[in-house]
Residue, then its C-alpha position, 0 to 999 in steps of 0.5 A: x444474526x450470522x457471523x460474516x465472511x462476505x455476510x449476505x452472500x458468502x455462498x456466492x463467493x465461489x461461483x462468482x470467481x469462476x464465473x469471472x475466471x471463465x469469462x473473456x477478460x473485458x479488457x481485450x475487447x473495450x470499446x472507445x469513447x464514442x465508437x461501437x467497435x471492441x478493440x484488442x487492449x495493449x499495454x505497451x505505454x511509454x511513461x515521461x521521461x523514458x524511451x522507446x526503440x523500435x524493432x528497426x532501430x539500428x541500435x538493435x543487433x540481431x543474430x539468426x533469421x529473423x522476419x519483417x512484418x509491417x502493420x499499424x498495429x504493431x509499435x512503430x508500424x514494425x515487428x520482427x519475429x523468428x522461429x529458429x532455435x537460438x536466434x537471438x536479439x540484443x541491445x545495448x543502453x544506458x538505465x536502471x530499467x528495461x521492457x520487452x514488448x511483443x505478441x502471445x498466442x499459440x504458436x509463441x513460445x520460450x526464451x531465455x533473457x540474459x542481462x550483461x551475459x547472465x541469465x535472468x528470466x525464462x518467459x513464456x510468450x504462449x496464450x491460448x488466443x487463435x489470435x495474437x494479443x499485440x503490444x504486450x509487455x513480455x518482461x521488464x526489470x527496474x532495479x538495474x545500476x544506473x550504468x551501461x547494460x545488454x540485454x539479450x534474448x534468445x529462442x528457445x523455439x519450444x514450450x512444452x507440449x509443442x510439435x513444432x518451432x515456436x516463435x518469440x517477435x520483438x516489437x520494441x523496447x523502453x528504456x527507464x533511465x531512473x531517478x536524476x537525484x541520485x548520484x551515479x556513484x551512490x547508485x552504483x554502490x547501493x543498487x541491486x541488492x548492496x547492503x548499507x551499515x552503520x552501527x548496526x542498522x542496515x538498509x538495502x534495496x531488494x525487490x521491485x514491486x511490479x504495482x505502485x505502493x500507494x496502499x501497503x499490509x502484511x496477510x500473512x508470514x511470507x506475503x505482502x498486500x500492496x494495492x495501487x490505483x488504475x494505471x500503466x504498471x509493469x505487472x500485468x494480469x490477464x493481458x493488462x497492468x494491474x494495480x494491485x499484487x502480493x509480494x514474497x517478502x522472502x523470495x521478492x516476487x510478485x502475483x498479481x491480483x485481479x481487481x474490478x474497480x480503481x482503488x485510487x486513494x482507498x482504505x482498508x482494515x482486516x475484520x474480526x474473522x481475519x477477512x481483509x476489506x479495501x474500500x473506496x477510490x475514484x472513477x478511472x480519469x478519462x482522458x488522464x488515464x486512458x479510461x478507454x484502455x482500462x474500462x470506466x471502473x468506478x471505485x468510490x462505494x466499492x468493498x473490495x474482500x480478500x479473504x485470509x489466505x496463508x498459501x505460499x504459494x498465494x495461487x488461490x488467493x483473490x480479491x472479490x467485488x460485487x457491487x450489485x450485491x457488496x457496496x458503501x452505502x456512500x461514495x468516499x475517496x481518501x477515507x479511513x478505515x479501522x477496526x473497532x472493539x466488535x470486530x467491525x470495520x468504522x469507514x471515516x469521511x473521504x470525499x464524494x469524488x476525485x479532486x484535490x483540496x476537499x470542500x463543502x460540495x464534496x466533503x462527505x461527513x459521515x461514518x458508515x460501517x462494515x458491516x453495515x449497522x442499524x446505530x443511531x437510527x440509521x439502518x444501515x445509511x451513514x451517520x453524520x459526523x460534524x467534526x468533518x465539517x468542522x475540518x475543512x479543507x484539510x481533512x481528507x485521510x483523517x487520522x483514528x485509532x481505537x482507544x481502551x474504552x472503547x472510543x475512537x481518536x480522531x485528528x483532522x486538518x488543526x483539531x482532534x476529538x474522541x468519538x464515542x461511536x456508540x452513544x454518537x458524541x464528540x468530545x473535543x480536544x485542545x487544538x494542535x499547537x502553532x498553526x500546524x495541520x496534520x490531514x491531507x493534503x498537509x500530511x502529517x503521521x501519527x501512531x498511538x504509542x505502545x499500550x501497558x498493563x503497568x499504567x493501566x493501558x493509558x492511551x497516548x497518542x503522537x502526532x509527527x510532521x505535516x504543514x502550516x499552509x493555510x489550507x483556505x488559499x488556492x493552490x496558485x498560491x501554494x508552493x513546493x519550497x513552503x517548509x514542512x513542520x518538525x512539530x510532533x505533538x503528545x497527549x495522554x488521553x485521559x482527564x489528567x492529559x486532556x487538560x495538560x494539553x499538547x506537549x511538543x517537541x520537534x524532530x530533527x527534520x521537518x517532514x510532509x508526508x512522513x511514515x510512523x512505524x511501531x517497532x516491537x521494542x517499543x521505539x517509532x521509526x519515521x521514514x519518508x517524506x519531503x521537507x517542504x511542500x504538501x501532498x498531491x500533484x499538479x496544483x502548487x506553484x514550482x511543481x517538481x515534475x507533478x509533485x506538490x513536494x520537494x526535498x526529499x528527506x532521505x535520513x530516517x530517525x528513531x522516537x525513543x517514547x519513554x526518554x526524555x523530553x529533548x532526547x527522544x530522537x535519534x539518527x544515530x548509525x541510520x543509513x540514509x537512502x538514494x530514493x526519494x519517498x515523497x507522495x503515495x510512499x509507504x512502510x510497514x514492519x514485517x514479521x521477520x522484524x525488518x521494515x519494509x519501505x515502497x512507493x512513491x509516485x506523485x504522478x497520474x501515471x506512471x511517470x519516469x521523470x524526476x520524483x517519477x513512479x518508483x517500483x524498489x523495495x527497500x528493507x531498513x534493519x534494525x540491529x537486532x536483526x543481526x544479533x543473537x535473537x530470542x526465537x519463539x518455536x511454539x505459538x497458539x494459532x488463536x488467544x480469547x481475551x483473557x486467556x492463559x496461553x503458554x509460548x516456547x520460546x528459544x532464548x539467546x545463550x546467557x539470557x534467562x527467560x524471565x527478562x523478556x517483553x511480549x509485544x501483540x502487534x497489529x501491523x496495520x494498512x498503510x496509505x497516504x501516511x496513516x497507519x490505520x490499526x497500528x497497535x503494539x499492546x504489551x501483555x502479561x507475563x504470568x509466569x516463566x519457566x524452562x523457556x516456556x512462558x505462561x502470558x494472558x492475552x489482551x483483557x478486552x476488545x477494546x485494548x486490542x480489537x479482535x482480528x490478526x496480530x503478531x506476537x514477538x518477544x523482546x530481550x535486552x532490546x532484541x526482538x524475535x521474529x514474529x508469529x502471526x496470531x488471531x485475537x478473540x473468537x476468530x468469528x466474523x463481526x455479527x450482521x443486521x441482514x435488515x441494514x443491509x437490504x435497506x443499503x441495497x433496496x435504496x442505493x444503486x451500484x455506481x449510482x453516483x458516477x454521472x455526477x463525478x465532475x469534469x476531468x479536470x477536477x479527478x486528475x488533479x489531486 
């Protein structure tokens, strides 16, 4: 048994990217359903509810010589070009977003974009293609004040290495008028990076994320991993949108990640060696998505690596899949992820493919692992888990946590149970109180609260929000305007609790879809969501656009776990936000201590109608993050279980060292409203001295599984920033070669996409 990186076929890894990299890109040479002819892929995409100009429009102003071609490759049959220096084009509209769509090859060059008269992009129009690539999306921003704007471009006729004029054409522009909900006053105050206050908690709008936020998990200090599903985002990589990227979460700008199949809906979790897996999704939607633009790329047994990577400059970084030889043993869409006590991924339920609302024919009632394990005489195959059964319909995205023994927690649809994944037994818990489901489409949140030395790490777990719909009716029968649940539900998961039951306790607002974040002071932070409906689109009565959902709640609120009952909420000095945060929404602490809130699209496609495809990055602050914070200057980059470590810590003027709290922190992989591994377990403190304090790390596996984590230190209710840390060995979960050649020797890559239904069934969800 070996440690694992990408266990059986490490050494491929790198011969495999190049290979991939010195290829011709598929995508600009797919063939159409039903035809034989390779033809050149164009990004150029007008989403409902925007509009698109051509270059002949008289709208458009131009400056200098330009010339008229005319083809019916070109939008609109036109495109004007120029190669004079300075010639400029211009156009004024009214909107929150705008793209600039032309040609690239070698002849292309530089131009300057300005917007109401300030510059604010240099674009390189050049590709080493002798033939132009067409309809390519050259520049776009989608975080203008919903106002009047111009937008102006202007050739610089050069690029380095260039012996003659360049060239810039336009072939259209596409305007995004932005969000009706909002109102043009709150949008002109908060948009473009205005801060909101209010007794000490801030909230502004910085960054725009290039790709859809469906999935969402902090790598490294300065980068965030946002994963999306197939469809017509701005970002593009090697002449197409891409559906996955990292984000700078200090400087806001975004790299897009080369990704093989559609991760539509997938599930992720980092390993014990650091190594981040993405896994599952669905076949691109043909006929939907445009299947033929994009390749028929079938995401439901993919295993997606990216491996640890802590550049800042993240060129190196990549995602790498290879179904021949990297593949689930099953086909799972909207399943979850976690790490277990060994390091291991536990991959939980998901359906079979695409649709909506689960059932017996798709419903897919295992668990696997990742690696994959020879458990219970399965080598390697899933291993039956009846509680999904048990579940239907509403189980999808099932919610689990690891506990301290080593056990897993699970929540789906109305009932929990803990899973001893060892000895494969279920032992069932009361069910949640008053009719309540928490599970997918009738998304609910939960978090397992912050574990302590001081109670013998007694696990508790909270469950917040979600629907009472009966999930046995048709979606002709459901509605948008159906209330969510307040209802948030609390059990201690040891004997004592278990037979006390749930108790409950209600948040302030009724909430489907709602995010839970850990905060390292120990407090919950819930954000998003809508107030009535359930998750998913086009399959409720009163749809809102697509949306299953409506009435966005725009307060936050915070969870206070060691109050009162009766206490534990408050809005108190939360700034609310302008952008509803419904279906496909997410949120993640950051290692500066802020929250980081993206997402929302409860469309197919990209989609500019109302709860359209938003691309704004908001960050809400709490106060501490304007305060005088402890800081922790010196951290060790590895902790085995047990261990004395020492930190240097910085502590604020009048604040003794020995009044501090160190939370270990994981982050966790958000999606869908499940904080998959979110964890905050408090360590000891051995000793205290000279700003120097001796702490011993997590006692076990099972209180903290081993992989990254972040360490902050809390005084006085002021969090530091935080330190990103590895917990245990650092050595990758060990691999059973045996299980794996028996996923290999009897399943096939793909094997299951003939049989993935009509697309009807995969565009509804």
């Amino acid at each position: 048994m070996q440690p694992i990186t990408i266990f059986l076929w490490a050494s491929l890894f790198l011969h495999s990217i190049t290979q991939a990299l010195c290829k011709e890109a598929a995508w600009n040479g797919h063939t159409t359903p039903g035809s034989t002819i390779p033809a050149p892929f164009t990004p150029y995409y007008v989403p409902p509810g925007a509009k698109s100009y051509d270059s002949t429009s008289p709208l458009i102003s131009y400056k200098g010589t330009w010339t008229d071609h005319y083809s019916t490759a070109y939008i609109g049959k036109s495109l004007r070009s120029t190669s004079e220096p300075n010639a400029e084009v211009s156009f004024s509209f009214t909107g929150t977003g705008i793209e600039w769509f032309g040609n690239t090859d070698k002849l292309h060059g530089l131009a300057i974009v300005l917007i109401d008269g300030k510059p604010v992009a240099e674009v390189d129009t050049y590709s080493d293609r002798v033939l132009p690539l067409k309809q390519q999306r050259l520049f776009w921003k989608f975080d203008l004040e919903l106002a009047p704007h111009i937008i102006k471009i202007v050739n610089t006729a050069k690029r380095p290495g260039a012996h003659r004029n360049t060239i810039i054409d336009l072939d259209a522009f596409i305007v995004t008028r932005g969000s009706p909900l909002i109102p043009r006053e709150l949008d002109r105050e908060y948009s473009a990076g205005f801060t909101k206050r209010n007794a000490g908690w801030t909230l502004n709008q910085q960054g725009t994320t290039g790709v859809h936020a469906m999935q969402l998990t902090i790598i490294s200090p300065k980068h965030a991993l946002i994963v999306d599903k197939v469809e017509h985002n701005p970002l593009t990589v090697d002449g197409h949108p891409a559906w996955a990227a990292l984000y700078n979460l200090e400087n806001n700008s975004v790299k897009p990640l080369r990704m093989k199949s559609n991760s539509f809906c997938a599930g992720g979790t980092f390993l014990g060696n650091g190594t981040l897996i993405n896994v599952g999704g669905n076949p691109v939607v043909e006929g939907y998505t445009s299947a033929a633009d994009f390749g028929d790329l079938d995401g439901l047994q993919s295993v997606r690596i990216f491996e640890p990577c802590e550049d800042d400059s993240v060129d190196s970084c990549e995602m790498y899949e290879n179904h021949d030889r990297i593949r689930m043993a099953s086909p799972r869409w909207y399943n979850t992820v976690i790490r277990i006590m060994d390091g291991s991924a536990m991959i939980i339920g998901g359906a079979k493919k695409g649709g909506w609302m689960n059932n017996a024919t798709v419903n897919n009632p295992t668990i696997e692992y990742y690696p994959p394990k020879n458990i219970h005489g399965s080598n390697g195959t899933p291993v039956n888990l009846p509680f999904l059964t048990k579940t239907l319909s509403s189980n999808l995205f099932p919610i689990a946590f690891s506990l301290p023994d080593g056990k897993v927690f699970m929540a789906a649809n109305q009932d929990a149970m803990i899973y001893d994944w060892e000895t494969n037994t279920e032992r069932y818990l009361p069910q949640l109180p008053n009719n309540v489901r928490v599970t997918y489409p009738m998304t609910g949140t939960a978090l397992l609260l912050p574990l302590s030395p001081d109670n013998n790490y007694a696990p508790e777990i909270l469950v917040c929000g979600g629907s009472t719909i009966d999930d046995k009716i048709p979606g002709y029968k459901m509605s948008s305007q159906t209330p969510a649940s307040s209802q948030c539900s609390r059990m201690v998961l040891d004997d004592l609790g278990i037979n006390a039951g749930w108790q409950v306790e209600y948040m302030p607002h009724a909430r489907v879809m709602p995010d839970a974040v850990l905060l390292p002071t120990g407090q919950v932070l819930i954000v998003n969501g809508g107030a009535t409906g359930i998750s998913g689109y086009g399959n409720v009565v009163e749809q809102v656009g697509a949306s299953n959902a409506d009435n966005p709640v725009l307060m936050p609120i915070l969870y206070y776990p060691s109050g009162a009952v009766g206490t534990r909420f408050s809005s108190t000095g939360m700034p609310s936000s302008p952008i509803p945060r419904l279906y496909h929404s997410v949120a993640t602490l950051t290692p500066s201590g802020s929250v980081m809130i993206a997402g929302s699209n409860p469309n197919l496609d990209r989609s500019e109608v109302k709860y359209g495809t938003e691309y704004r990055v908001e960050w809400l602050n709490p106060p501490y993050m304007s305060q005088d914070r402890p800081e922790i200057t010196h951290a060790p980059q590895r902790i085995d279980f047990g261990e004395n470590f020492k930190l240097d810590v910085k502590m604020p003027n009048g604040v003794n060292s020995k009044d501090v709290r160190v939370s270990l922190m994981d982050l966790g992989y958000v999606t869908h409203a499940v904080h998959a591994n979110s964890r905050l377990v408090y360590l000891t403190i051995v000793s205290s001295t000279n700003n120097v304090l001796t702490v011993q790390g997590p006692p076990s596996g099972n209180i903290y599984p081993p992989g990254p984590g972040w360490i902050y230190i809390v005084s006085n209710g002021v969090a530091s920033q935080g330190k990103k840390v590895m917990i245990g060995s650092g050595k990758g979960p060990e691999v059973d070669q045996a299980a794996v050649q028996n996923i290999l020797l009897n399943t096939a890559p793909n094997q299951y996409e003939m049989s993935n239904g009509k697309p009807k069934e995969d565009g509804s969800e």
